[in-house]
N, C-alpha and C positions, 0 to 999 in steps of 0.2 A: 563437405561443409555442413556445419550444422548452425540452426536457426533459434536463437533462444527470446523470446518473444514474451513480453510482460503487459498488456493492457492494464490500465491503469485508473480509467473513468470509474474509482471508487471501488476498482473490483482488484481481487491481489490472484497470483498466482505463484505457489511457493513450495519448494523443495528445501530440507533441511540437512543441518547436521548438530552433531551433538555439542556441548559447551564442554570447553576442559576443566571450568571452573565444577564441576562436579565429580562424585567418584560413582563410577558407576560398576552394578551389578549384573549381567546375566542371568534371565529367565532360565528354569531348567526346561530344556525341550518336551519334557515328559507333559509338564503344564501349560503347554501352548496353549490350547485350546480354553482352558479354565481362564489362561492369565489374558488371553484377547476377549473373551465373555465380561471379564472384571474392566477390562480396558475399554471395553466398547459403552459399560454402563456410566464410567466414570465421564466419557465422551457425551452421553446423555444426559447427564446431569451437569454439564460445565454449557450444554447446547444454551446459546442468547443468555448466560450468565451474566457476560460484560453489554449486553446490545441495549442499549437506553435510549436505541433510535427505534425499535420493534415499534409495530404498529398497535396502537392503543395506548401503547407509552405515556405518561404525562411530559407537559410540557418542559424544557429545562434551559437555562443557561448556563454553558462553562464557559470559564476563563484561565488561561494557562500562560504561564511566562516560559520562555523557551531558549532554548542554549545552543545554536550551530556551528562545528567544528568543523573543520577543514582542513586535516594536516595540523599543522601547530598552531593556525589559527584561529578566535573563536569570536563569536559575538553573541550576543542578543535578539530575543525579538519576541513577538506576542500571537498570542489567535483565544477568539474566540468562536464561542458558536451558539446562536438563539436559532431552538430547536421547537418547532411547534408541531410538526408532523410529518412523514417522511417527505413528502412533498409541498413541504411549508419549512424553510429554515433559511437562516444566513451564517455563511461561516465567514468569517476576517482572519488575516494569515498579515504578519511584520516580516520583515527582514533589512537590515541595513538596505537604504536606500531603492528600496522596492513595499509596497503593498499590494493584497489581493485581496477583493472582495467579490464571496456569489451571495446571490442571492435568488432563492429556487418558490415560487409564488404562482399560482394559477395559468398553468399549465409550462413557461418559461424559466429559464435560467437567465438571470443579467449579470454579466462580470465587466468588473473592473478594475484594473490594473497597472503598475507604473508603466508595463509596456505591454505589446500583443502576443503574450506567451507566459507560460509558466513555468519559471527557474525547474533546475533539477531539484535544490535545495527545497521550494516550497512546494514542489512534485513529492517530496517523499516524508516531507513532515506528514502532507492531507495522508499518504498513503500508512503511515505510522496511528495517526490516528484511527483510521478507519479500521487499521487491526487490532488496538484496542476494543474498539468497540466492535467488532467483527472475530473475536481472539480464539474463538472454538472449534477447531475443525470437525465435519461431517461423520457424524458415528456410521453413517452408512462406507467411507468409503474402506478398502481394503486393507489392513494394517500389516505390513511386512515384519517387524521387528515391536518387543515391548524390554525395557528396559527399570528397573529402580536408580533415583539418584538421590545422594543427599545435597543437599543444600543449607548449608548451616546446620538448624536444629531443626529444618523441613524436609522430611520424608518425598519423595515425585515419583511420579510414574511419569516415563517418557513414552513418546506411542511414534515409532516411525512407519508413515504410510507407503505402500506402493506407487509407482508410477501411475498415470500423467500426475496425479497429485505431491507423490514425493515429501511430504509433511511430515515435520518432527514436531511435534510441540510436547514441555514437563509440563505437569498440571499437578497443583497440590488435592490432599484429599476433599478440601471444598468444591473442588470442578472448576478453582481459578487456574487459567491460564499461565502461568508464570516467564517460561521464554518459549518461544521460535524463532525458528533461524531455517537458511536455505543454504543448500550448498551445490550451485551448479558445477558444470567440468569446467579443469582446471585453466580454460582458453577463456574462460567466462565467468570467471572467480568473482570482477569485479563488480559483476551485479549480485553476489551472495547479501544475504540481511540475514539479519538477529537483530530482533524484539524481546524487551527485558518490561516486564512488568509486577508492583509492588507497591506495597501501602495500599491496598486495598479499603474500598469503603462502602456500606449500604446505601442503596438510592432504590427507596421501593422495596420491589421483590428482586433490584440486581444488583450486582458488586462492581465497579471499576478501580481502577487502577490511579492513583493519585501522581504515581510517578512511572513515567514511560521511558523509555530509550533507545535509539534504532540506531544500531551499528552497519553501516555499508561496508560491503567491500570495497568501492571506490576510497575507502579514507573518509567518507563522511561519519558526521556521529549526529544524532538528534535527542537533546535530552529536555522531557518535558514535564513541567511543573505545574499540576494540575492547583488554583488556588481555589477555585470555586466550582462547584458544581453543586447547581439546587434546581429545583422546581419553580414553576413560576406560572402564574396566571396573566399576569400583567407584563408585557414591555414596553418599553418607552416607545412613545408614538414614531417616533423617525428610524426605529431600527429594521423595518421594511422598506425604506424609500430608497429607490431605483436612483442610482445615482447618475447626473446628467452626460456624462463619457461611459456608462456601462452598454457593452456589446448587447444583442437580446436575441437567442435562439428558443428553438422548440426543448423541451425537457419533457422526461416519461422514465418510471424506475427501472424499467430492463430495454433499453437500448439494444439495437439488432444488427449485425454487420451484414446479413444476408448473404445467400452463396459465396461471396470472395472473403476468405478467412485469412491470408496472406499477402503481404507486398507484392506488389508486380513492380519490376524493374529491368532495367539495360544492363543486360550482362557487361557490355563492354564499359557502359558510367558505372557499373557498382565494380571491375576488377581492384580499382585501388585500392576501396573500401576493402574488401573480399580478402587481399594478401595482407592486409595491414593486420590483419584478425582483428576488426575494430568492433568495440561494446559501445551503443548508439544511446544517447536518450533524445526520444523525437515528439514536436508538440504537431498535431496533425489538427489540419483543417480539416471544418465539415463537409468539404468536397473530396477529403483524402489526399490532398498536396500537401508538401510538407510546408508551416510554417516557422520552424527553426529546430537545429539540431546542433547536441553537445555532442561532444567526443569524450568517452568516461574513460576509454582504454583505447590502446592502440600500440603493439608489438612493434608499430616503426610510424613515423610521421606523416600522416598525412596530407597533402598540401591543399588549402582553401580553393583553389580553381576546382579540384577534383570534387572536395566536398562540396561545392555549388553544383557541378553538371550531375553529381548523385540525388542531391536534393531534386533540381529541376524533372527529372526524368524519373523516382520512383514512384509509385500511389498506391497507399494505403489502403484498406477496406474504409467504405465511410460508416461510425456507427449511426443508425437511422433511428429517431421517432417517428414513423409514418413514412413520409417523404422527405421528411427534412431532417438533415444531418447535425451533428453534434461534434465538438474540439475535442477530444482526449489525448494523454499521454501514452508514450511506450518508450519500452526498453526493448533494445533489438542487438543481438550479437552474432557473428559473422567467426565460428570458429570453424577452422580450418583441421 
């Protein structure tokens, strides 16, 4: 069995693969060494390129209108975010018939929501942006593979990373970001993404992306229409007001799961799950109990008694501020 495991609390963890929509080239082996040296710099110079959350950053608000697909279906919906410091912001997230507001303010997070969880759909928008503004992987880590692609009349260096990282990301010669994508094994496809970024625009000393888009394996699609993004000194006095049904926990920027890094579970409640080879998206309580869980995939059906006594009986790692636990997302696959 193998465990393929995504925490989510703003943090991404991503394996790629390459896009077909490009034609790609092979490094000559002779040049490894030169062509990972030019890859690693280009890596340095793309490093908080897109991060307009860095600390010291000026103040900002963006406004985005957003497009979610599901198979042939699609709607509408909105988010913003008034950004004053990494531990000073509010984001807002739409979706048909659901809304999500946080709101992160001296030393707490308060959320509130149409219900007590957060959809896959509005799980992987937050998660879509954040790679936007997060879009440069670590020149330090190992680079397995480098690649040239074109992309229209844009020249890319692709840079695919070694394990546990597994990152592909193209990057044009400005150090912008342009796709990543992940490609786990093929029992667990349906948690694969691909990140498409474009229209690029100055803001300060960094560049983002005007127009986003997150393809899932699942059959989801997220496409995002950045309308506004500016500087701001001033917000409107109520766009910090804790709103009167928002939850309130502890908040801290690096969140600790301490010693237990894995689910503990009943082998005999998780066999269903286990043979089904099911791809999980799970919202976890601050105590690590689960508070609701999708089924993204599943090789054969599984039946809701079993998924309640799997739910009852697993427990998560809790992420900790201190003592006090924190809600995050994960993606969890059981392939066989």
């Amino acid at each position: 069995m193998q465990l393929a495991c995504k925490f989510a609390f703003r943090f991404l963890v991503l394996t790629a693969v390459f896009s077909p929509l490009f034609s790609l080239r092979v490094f000559s082996a002779n040049d490894k060494k030169a062509e990972q040296a030019e890859a690693r710099a280009l890596l340095a110079k793309s490093r908080d390129l897109s991060n307009i959350e860095l600390a010291g950053s000026p103040a900002f608000v963006l406004n985005a209108k957003i497009r979610y697909t599901v198979g042939t279906q699609s709607a509408g919906g909105d988010a913003t975010i008034a950004w004053m410091a990494p531990n000073h912001y509010r984001q807002a997230y739409s979706a048909p018939n659901y809304s999500y507001s946080e709101v992160v303010q001296d030393g707490h997070r308060y959320l509130a929501r149409t219900d007590n969880k957060m959809p896959l759909l509005i799980y992987e928008l937050d998660a879509t942006l954040y790679k936007a503004i997060h879009a440069s992987a670590d020149s330090k880590d190992k680079i397995k593979k480098v690649e040239t692609a074109q992309s229209g009349d844009t020249a890319l260096t692709c840079i695919q990373f070694k394990p546990p990282v597994s990152l592909t990301e193209c990057l044009d010669s400005s150090g912008d970001v342009i796709t990543a994508a992940t490609s786990l094994t093929p029992g667990a496809s349906a948690l694969n993404e691909r990140f498409e970024f474009s229209d690029f625009i100055e803001f300060g000393t960094r560049r983002f992306p005007r127009k986003i888009v997150f393809r899932g394996g699942d059959g989801h699609a997220i496409e995002i229409n950045v309308e506004q993004l500016a500087p701001t000194n001033n917000v409107p006095v109520d766009t910090f007001t804790i709103p009167a049904d928002a939850t309130k926990e502890t908040w801290c920027a690096k969140p600790e799961s301490g010693t237990v890094v894995s689910p503990e579970w009943n082998m005999f409640a998780s066999l269903p799950i286990i043979n089904a080879g099911a791809l999980l998206y799970c919202v976890v309580g601050p105590d690590g109990h689960l508070r609701a869980v999708t089924v993204i995939h599943s090789s054969k059906p599984i039946k809701d008694k079993d998924l309640q006594t799997w739910m009852k009986t697993v427990r998560f790692p809790r992420l900790r501020c201190g003592n006090d636990g924190m809600e995050y997302e994960v993606e969890i696959g059981h392939v066989n």
